[in-house]
CHARMM-style PDB file with segment names, atoms N, HN, CA, C and O in Angstrom:
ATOM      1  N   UNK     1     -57.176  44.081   2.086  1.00  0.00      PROA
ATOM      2  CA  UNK     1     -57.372  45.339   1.400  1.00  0.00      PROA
ATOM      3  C   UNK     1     -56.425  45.499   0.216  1.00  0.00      PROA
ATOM      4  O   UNK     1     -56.701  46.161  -0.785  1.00  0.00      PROA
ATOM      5  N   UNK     2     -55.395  44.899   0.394  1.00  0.00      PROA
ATOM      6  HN  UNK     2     -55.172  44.362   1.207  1.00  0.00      PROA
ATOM      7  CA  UNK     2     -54.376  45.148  -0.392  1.00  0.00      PROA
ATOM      8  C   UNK     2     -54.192  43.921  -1.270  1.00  0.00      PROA
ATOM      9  O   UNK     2     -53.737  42.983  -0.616  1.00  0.00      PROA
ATOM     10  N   UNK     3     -54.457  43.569  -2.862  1.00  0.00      PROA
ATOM     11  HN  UNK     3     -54.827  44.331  -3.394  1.00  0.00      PROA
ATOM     12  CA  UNK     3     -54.994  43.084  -3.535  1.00  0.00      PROA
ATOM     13  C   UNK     3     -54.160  42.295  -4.615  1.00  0.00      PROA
ATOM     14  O   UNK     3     -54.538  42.173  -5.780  1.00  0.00      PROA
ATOM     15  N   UNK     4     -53.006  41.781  -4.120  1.00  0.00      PROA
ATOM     16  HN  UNK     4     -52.699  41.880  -3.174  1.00  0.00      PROA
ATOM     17  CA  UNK     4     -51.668  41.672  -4.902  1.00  0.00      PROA
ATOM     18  C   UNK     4     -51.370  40.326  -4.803  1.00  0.00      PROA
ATOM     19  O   UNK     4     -52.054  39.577  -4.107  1.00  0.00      PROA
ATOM     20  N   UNK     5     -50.308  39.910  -5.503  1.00  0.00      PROA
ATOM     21  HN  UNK     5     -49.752  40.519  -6.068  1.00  0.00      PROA
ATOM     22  CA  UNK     5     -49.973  38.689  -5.486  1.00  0.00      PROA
ATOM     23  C   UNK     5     -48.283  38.958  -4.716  1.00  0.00      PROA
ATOM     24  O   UNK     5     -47.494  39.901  -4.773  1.00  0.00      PROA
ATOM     25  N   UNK     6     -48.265  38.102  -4.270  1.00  0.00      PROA
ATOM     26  HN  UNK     6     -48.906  37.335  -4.223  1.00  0.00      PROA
ATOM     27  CA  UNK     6     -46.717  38.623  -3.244  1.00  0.00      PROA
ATOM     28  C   UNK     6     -46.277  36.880  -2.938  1.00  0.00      PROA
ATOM     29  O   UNK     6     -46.820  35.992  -2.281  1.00  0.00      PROA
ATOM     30  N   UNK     7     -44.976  36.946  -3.809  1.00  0.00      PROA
ATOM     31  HN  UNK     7     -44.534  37.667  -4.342  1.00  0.00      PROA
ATOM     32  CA  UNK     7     -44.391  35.572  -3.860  1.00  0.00      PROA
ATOM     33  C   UNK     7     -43.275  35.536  -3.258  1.00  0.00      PROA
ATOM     34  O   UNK     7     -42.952  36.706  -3.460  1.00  0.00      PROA
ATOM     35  N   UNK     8     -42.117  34.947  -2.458  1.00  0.00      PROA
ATOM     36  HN  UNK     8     -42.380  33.996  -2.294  1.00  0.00      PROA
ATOM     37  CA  UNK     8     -41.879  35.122  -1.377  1.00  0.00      PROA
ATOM     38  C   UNK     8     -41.196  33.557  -1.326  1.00  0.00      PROA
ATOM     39  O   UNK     8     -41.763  32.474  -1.184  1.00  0.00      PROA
ATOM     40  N   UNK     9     -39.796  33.865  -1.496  1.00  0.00      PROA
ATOM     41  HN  UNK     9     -39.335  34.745  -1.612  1.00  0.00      PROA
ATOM     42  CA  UNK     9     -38.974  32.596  -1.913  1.00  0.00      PROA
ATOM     43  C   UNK     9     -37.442  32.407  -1.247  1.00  0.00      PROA
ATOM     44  O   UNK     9     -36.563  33.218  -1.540  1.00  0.00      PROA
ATOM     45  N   UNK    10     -37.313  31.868  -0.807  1.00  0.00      PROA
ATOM     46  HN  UNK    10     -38.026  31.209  -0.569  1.00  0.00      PROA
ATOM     47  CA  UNK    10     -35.972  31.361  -0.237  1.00  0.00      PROA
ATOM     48  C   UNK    10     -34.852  31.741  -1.261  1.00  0.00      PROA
ATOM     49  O   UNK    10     -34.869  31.135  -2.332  1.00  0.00      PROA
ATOM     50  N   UNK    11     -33.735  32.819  -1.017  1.00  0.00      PROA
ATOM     51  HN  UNK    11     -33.721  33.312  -0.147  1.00  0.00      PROA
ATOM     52  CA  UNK    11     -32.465  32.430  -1.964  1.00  0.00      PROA
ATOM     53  C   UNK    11     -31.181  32.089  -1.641  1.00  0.00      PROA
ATOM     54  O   UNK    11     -30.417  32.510  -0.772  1.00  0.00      PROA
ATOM     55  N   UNK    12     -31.059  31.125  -2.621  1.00  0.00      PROA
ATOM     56  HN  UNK    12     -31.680  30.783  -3.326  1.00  0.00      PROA
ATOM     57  CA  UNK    12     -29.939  30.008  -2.631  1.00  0.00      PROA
ATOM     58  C   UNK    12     -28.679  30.936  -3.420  1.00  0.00      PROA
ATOM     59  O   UNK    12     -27.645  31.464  -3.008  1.00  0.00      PROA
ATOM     60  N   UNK    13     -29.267  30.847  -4.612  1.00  0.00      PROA
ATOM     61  HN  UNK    13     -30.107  30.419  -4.947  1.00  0.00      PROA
ATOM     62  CA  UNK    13     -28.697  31.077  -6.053  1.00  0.00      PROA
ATOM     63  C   UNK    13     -28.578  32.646  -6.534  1.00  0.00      PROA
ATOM     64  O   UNK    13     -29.580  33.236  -6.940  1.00  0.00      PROA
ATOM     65  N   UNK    14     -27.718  33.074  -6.487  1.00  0.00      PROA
ATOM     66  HN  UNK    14     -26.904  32.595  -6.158  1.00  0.00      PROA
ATOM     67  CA  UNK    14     -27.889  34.667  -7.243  1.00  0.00      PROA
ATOM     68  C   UNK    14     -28.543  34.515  -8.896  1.00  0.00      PROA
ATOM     69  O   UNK    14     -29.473  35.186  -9.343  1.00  0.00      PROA
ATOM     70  N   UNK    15     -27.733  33.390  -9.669  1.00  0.00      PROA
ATOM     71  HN  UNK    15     -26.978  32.845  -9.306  1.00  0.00      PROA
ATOM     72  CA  UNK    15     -28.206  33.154 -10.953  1.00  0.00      PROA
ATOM     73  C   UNK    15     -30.263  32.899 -11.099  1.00  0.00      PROA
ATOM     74  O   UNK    15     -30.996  33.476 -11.903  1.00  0.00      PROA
ATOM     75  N   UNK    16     -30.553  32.183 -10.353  1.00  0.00      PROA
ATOM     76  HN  UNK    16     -29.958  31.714  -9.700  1.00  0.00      PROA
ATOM     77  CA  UNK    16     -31.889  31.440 -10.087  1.00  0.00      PROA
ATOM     78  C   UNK    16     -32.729  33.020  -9.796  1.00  0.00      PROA
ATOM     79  O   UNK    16     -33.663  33.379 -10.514  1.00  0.00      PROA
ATOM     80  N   UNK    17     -32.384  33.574  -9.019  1.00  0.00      PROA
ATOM     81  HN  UNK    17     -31.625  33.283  -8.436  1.00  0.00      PROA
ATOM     82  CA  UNK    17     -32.973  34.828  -8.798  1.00  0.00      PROA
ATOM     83  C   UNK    17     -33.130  35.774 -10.221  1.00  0.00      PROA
ATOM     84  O   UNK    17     -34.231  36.184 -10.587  1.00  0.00      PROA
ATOM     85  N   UNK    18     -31.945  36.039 -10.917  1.00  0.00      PROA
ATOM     86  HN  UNK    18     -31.051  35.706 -10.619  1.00  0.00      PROA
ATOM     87  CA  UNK    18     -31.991  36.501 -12.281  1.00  0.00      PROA
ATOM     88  C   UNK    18     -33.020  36.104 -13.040  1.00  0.00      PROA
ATOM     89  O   UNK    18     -33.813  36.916 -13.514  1.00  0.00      PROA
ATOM     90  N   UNK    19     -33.111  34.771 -13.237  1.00  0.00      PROA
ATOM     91  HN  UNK    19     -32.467  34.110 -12.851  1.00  0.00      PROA
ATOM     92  CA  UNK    19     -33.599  33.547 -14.260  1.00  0.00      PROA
ATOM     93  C   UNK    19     -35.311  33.875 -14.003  1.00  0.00      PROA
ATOM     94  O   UNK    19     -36.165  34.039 -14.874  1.00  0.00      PROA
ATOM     95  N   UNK    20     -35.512  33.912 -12.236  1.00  0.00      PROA
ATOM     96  HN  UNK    20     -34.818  33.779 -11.528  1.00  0.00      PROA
ATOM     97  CA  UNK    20     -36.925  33.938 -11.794  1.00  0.00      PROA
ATOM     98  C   UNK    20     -37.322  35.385 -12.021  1.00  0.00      PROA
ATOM     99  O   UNK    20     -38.500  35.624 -12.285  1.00  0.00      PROA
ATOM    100  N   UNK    21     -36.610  36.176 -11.957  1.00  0.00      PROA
ATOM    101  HN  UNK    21     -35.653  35.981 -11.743  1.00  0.00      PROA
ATOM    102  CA  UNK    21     -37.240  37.693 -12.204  1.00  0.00      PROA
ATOM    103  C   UNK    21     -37.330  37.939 -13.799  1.00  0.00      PROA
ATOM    104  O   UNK    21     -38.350  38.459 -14.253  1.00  0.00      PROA
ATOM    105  N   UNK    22     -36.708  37.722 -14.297  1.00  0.00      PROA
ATOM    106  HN  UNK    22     -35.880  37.299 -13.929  1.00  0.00      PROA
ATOM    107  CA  UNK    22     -36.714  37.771 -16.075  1.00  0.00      PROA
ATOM    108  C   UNK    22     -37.333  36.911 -16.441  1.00  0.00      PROA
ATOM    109  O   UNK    22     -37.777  37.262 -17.534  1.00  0.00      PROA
ATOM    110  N   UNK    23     -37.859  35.390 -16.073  1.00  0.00      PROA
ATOM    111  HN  UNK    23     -37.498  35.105 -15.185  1.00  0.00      PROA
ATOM    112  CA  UNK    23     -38.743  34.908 -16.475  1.00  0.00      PROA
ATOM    113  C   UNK    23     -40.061  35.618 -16.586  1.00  0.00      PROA
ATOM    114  O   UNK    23     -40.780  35.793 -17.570  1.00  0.00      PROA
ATOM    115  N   UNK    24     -40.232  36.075 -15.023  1.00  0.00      PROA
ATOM    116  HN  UNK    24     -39.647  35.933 -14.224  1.00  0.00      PROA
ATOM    117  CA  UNK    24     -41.523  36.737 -14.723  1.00  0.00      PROA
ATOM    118  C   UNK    24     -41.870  37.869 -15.397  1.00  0.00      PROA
ATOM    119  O   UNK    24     -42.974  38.077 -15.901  1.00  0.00      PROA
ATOM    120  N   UNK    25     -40.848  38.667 -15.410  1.00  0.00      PROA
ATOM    121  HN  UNK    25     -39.951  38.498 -15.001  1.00  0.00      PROA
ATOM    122  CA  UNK    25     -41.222  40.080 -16.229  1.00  0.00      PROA
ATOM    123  C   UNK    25     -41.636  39.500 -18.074  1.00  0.00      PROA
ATOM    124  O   UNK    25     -42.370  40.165 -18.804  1.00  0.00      PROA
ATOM    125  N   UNK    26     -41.248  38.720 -18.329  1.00  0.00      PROA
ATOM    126  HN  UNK    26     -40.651  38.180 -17.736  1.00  0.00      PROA
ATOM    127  CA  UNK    26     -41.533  38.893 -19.858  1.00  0.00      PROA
ATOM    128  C   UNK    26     -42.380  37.475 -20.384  1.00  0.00      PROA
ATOM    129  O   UNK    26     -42.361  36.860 -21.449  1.00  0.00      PROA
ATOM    130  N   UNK    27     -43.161  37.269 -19.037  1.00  0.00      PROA
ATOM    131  HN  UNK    27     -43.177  37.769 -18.171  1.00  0.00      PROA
ATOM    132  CA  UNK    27     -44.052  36.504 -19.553  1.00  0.00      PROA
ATOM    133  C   UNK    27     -45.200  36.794 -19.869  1.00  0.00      PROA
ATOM    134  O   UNK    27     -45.774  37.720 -19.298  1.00  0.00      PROA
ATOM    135  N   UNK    28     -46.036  35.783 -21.242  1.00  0.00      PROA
ATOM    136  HN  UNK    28     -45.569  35.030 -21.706  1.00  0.00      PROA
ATOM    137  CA  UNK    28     -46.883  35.989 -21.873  1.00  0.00      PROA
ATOM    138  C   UNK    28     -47.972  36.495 -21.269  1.00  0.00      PROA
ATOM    139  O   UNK    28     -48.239  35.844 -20.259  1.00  0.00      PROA
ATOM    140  N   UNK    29     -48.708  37.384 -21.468  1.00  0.00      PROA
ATOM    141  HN  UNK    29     -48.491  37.913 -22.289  1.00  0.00      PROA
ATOM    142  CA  UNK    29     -49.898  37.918 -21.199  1.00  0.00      PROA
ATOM    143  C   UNK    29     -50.512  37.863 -21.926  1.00  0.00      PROA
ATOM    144  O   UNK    29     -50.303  38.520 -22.946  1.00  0.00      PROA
ATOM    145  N   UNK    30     -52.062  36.708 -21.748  1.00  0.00      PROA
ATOM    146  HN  UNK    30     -52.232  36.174 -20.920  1.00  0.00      PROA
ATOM    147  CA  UNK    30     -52.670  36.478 -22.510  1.00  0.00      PROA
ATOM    148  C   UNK    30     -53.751  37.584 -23.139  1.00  0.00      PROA
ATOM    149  O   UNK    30     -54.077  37.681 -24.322  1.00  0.00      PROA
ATOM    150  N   UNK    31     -54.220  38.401 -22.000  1.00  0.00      PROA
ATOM    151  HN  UNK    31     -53.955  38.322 -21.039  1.00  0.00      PROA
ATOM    152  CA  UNK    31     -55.115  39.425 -22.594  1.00  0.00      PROA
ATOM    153  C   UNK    31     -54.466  40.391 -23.747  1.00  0.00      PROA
ATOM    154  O   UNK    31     -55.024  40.802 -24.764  1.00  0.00      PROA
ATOM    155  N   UNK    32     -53.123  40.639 -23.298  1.00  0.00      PROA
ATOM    156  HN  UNK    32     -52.669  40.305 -22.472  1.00  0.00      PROA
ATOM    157  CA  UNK    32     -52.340  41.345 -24.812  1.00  0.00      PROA
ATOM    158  C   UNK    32     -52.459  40.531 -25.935  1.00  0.00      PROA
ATOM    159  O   UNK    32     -52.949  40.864 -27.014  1.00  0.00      PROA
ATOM    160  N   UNK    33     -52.019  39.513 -25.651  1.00  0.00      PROA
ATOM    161  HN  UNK    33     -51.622  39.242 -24.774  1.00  0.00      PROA
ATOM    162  CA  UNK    33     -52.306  38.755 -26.933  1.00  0.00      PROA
ATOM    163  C   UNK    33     -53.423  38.716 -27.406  1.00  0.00      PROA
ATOM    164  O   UNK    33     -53.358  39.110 -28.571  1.00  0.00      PROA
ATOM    165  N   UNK    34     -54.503  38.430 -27.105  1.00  0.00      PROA
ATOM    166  HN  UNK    34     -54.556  38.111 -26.159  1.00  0.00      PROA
ATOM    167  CA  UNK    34     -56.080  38.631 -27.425  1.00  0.00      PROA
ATOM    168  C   UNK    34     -56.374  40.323 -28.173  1.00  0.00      PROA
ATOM    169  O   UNK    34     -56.888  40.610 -29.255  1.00  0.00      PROA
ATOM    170  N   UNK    35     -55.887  41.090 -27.235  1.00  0.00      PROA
ATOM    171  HN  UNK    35     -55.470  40.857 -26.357  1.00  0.00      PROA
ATOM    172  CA  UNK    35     -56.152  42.047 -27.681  1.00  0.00      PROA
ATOM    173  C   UNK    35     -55.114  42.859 -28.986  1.00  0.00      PROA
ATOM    174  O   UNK    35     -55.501  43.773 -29.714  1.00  0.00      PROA
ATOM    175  N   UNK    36     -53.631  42.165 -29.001  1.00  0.00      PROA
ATOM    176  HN  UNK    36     -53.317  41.422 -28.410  1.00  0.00      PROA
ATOM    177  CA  UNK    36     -53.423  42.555 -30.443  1.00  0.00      PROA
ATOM    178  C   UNK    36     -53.723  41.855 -31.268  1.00  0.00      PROA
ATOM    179  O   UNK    36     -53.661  42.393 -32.373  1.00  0.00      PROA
ATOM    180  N   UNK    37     -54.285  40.080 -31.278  1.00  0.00      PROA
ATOM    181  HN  UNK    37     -54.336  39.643 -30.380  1.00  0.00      PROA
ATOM    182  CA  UNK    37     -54.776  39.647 -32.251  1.00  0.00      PROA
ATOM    183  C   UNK    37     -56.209  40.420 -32.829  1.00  0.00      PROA
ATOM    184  O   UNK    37     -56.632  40.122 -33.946  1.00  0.00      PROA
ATOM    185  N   UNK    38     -56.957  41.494 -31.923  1.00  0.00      PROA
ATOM    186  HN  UNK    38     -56.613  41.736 -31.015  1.00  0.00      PROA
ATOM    187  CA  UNK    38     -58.064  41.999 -32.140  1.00  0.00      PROA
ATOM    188  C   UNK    38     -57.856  42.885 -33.240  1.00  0.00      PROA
ATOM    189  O   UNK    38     -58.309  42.800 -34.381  1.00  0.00      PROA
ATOM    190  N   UNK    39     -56.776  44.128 -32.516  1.00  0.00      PROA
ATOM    191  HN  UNK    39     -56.408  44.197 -31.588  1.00  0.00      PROA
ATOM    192  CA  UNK    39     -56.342  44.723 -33.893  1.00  0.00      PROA
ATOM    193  C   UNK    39     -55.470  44.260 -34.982  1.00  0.00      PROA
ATOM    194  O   UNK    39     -55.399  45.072 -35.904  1.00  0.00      PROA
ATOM    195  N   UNK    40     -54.822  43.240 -35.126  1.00  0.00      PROA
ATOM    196  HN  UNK    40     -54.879  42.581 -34.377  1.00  0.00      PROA
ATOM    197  CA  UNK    40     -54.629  42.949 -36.730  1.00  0.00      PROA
ATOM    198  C   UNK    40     -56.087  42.455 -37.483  1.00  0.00      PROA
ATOM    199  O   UNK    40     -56.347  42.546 -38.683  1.00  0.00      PROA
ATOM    200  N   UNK    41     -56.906  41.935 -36.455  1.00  0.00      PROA
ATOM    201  HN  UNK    41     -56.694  41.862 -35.480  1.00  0.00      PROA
ATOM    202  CA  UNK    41     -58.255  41.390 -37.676  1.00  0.00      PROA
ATOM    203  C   UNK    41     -58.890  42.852 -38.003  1.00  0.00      PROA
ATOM    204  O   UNK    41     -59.760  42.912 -38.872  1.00  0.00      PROA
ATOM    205  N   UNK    42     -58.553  43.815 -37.452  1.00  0.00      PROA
ATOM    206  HN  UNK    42     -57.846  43.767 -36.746  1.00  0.00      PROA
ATOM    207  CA  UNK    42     -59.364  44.997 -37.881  1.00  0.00      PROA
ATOM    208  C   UNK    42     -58.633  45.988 -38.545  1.00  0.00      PROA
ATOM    209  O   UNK    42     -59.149  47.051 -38.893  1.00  0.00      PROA
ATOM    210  N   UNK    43     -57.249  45.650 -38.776  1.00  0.00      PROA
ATOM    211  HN  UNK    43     -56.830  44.787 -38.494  1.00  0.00      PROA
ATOM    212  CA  UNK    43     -55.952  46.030 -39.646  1.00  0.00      PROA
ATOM    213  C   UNK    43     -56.313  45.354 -41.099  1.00  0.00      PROA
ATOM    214  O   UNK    43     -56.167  45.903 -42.191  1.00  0.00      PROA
ATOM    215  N   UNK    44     -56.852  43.944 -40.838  1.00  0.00      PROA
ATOM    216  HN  UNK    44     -56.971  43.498 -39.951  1.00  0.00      PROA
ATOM    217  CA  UNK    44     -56.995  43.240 -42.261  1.00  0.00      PROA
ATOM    218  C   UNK    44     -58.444  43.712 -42.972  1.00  0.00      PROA
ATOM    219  O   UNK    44     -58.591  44.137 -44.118  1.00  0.00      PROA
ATOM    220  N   UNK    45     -59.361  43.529 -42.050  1.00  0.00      PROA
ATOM    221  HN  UNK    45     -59.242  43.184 -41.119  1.00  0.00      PROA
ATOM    222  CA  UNK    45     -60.343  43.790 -42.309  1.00  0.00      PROA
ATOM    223  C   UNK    45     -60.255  45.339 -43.063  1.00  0.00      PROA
ATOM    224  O   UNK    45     -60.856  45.390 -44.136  1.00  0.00      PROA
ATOM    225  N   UNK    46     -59.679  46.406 -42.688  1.00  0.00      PROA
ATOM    226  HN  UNK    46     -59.191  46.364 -41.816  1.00  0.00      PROA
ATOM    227  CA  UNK    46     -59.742  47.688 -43.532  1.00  0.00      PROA
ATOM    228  C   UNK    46     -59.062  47.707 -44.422  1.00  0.00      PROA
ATOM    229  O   UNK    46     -58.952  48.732 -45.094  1.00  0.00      PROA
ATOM    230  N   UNK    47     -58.275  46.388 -44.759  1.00  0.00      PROA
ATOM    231  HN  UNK    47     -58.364  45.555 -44.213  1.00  0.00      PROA
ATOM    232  CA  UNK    47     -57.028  46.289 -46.147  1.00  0.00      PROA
ATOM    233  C   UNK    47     -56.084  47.313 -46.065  1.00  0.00      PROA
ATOM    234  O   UNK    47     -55.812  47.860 -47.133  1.00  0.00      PROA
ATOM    235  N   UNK    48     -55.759  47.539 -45.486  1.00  0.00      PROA
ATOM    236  HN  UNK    48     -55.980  47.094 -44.618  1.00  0.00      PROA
ATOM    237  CA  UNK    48     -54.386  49.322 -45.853  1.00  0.00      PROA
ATOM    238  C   UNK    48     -53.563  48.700 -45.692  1.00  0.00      PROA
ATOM    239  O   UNK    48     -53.627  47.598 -45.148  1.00  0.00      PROA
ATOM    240  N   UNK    49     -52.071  49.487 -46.326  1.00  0.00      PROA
ATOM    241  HN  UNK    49     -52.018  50.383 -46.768  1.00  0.00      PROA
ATOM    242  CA  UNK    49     -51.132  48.935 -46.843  1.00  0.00      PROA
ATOM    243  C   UNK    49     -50.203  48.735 -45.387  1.00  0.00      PROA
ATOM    244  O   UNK    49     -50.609  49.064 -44.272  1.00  0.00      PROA
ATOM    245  N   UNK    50     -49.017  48.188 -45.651  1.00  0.00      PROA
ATOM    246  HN  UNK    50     -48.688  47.921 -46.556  1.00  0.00      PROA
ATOM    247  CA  UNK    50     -48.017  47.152 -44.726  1.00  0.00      PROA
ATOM    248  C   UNK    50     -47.800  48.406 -44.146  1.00  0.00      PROA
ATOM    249  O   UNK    50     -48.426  48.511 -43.091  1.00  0.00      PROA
ATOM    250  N   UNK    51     -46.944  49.702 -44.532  1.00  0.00      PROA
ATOM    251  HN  UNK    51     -46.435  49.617 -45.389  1.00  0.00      PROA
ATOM    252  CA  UNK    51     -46.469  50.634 -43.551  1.00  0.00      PROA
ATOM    253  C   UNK    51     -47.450  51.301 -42.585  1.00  0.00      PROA
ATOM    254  O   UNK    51     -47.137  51.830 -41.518  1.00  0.00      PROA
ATOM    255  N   UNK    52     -48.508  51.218 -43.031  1.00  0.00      PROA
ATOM    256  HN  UNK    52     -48.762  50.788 -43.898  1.00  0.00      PROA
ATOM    257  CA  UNK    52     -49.879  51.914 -41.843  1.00  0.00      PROA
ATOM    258  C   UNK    52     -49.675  50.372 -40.968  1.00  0.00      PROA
ATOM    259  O   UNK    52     -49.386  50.253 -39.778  1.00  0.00      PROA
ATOM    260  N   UNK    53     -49.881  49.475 -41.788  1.00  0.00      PROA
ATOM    261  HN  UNK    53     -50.116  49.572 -42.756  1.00  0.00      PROA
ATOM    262  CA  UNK    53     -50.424  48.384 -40.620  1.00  0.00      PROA
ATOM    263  C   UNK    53     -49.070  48.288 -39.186  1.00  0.00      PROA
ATOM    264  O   UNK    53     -49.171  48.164 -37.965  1.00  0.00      PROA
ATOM    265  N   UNK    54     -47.976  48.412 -40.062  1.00  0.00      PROA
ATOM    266  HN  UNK    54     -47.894  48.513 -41.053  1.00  0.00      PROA
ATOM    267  CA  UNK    54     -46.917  48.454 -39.050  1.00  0.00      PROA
ATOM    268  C   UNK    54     -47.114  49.855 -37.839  1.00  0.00      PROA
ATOM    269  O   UNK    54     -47.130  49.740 -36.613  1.00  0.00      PROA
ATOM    270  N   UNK    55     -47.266  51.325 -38.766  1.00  0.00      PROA
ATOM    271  HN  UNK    55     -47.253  51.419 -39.762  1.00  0.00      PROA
ATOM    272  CA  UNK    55     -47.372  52.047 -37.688  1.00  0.00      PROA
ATOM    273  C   UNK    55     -48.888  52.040 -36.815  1.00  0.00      PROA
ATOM    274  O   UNK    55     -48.785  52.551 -35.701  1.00  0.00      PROA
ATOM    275  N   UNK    56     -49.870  51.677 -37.070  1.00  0.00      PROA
ATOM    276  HN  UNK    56     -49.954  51.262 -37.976  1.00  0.00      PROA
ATOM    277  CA  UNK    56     -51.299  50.962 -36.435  1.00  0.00      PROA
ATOM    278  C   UNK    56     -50.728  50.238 -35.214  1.00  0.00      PROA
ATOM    279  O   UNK    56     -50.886  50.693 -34.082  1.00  0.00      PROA
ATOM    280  N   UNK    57     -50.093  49.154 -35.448  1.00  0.00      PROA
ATOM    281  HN  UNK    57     -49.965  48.784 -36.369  1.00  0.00      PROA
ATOM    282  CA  UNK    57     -49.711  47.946 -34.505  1.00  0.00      PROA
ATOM    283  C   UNK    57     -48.580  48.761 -33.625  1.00  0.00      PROA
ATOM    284  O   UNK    57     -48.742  48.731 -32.405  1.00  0.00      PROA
ATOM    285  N   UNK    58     -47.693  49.330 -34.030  1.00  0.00      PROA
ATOM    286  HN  UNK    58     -47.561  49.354 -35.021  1.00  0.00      PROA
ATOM    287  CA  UNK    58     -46.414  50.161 -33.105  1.00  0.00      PROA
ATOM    288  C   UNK    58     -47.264  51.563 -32.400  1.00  0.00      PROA
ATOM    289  O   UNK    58     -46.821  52.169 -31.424  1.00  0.00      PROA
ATOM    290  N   UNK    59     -48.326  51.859 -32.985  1.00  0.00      PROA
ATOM    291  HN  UNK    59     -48.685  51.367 -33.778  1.00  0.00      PROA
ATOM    292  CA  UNK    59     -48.811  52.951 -32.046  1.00  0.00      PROA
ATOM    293  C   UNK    59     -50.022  52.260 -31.279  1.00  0.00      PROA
ATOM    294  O   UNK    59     -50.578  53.086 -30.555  1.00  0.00      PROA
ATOM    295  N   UNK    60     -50.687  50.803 -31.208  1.00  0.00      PROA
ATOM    296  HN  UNK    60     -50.235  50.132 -31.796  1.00  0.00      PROA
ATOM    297  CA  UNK    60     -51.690  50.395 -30.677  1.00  0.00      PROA
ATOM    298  C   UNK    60     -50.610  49.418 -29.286  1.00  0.00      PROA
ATOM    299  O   UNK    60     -50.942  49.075 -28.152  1.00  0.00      PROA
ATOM    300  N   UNK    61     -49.477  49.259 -29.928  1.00  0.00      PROA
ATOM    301  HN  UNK    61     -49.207  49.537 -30.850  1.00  0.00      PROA
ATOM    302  CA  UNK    61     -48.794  48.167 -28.586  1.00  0.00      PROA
ATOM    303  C   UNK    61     -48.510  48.547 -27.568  1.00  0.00      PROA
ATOM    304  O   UNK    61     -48.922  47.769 -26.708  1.00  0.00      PROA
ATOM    305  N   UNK    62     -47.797  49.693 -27.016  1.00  0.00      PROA
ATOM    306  HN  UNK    62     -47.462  50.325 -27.715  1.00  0.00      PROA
ATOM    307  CA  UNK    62     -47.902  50.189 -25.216  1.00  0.00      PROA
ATOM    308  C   UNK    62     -49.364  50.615 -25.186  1.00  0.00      PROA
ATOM    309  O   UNK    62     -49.496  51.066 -24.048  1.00  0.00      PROA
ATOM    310  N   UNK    63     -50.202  50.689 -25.633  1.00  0.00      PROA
ATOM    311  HN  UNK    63     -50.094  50.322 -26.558  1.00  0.00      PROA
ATOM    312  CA  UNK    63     -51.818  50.659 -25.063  1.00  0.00      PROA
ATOM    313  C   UNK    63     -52.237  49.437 -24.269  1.00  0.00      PROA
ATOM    314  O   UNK    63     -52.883  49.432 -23.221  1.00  0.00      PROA
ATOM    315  N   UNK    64     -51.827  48.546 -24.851  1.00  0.00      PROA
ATOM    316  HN  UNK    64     -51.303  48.550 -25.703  1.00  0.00      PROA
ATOM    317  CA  UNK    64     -52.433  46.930 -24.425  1.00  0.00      PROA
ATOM    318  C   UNK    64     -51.674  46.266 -23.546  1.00  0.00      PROA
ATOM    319  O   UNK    64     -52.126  45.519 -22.678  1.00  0.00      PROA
ATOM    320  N   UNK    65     -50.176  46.577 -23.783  1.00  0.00      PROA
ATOM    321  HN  UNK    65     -49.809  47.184 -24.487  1.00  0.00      PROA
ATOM    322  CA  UNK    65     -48.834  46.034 -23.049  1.00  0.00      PROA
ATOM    323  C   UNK    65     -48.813  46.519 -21.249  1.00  0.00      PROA
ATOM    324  O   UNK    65     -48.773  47.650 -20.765  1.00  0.00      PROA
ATOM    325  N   UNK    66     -48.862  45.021 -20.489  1.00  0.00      PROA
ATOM    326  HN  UNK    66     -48.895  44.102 -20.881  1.00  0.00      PROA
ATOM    327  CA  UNK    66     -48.625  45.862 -19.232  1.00  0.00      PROA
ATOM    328  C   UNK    66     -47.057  45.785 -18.530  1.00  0.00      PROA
ATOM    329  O   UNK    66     -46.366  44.795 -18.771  1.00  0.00      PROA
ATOM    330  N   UNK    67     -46.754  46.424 -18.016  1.00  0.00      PROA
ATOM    331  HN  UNK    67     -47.316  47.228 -17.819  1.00  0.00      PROA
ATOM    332  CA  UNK    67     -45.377  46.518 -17.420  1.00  0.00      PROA
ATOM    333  C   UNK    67     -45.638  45.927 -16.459  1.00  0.00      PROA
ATOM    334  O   UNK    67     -46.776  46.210 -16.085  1.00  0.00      PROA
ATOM    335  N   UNK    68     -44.955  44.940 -15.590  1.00  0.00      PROA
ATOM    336  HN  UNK    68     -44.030  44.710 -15.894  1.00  0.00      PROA
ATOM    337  CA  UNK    68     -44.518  44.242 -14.382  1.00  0.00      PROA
ATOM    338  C   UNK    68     -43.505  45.261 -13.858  1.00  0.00      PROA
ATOM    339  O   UNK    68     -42.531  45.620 -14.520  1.00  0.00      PROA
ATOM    340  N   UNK    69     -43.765  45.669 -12.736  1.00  0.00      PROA
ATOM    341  HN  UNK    69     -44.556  45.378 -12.198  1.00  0.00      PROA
ATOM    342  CA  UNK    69     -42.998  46.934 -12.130  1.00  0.00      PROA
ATOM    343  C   UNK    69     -42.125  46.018 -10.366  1.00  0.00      PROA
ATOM    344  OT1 UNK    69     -41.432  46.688  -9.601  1.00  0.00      PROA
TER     345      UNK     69
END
């Protein structure tokens, strides 16, 4: 019922534990990536200038971004 991924590891190392949790949290997510490469082609595609495109992309990125909690 409960639909999760649950990883479940022996610790040795206090450092290794750091290394494995900060790896995990800030790894690539491919659907973000897909999906902000979506909006810059539709950033280019409307031509507007660098400071919209910057605030476009800074107000479209926690939409797409998921948090590892």
């Amino acid at each position: 019922m409960w639909f999760v991924n649950i990883d479940i590891q022996v610790i040795l190392d206090p450092y290794a534990v750091v290394t494995y949790c900060t790896s995990y949290m800030t790894k690539i997510d491919k659907s973000t990536t897909l999906e902000l490469h979506s909006i810059i082609q539709k950033i280019i595609a409307n031509n507007i200038n660098v400071n919209t495109r910057i605030e476009k992309l800074g107000n479209d990125f926690p939409n797409v971004q998921q948090m590892v909690v």
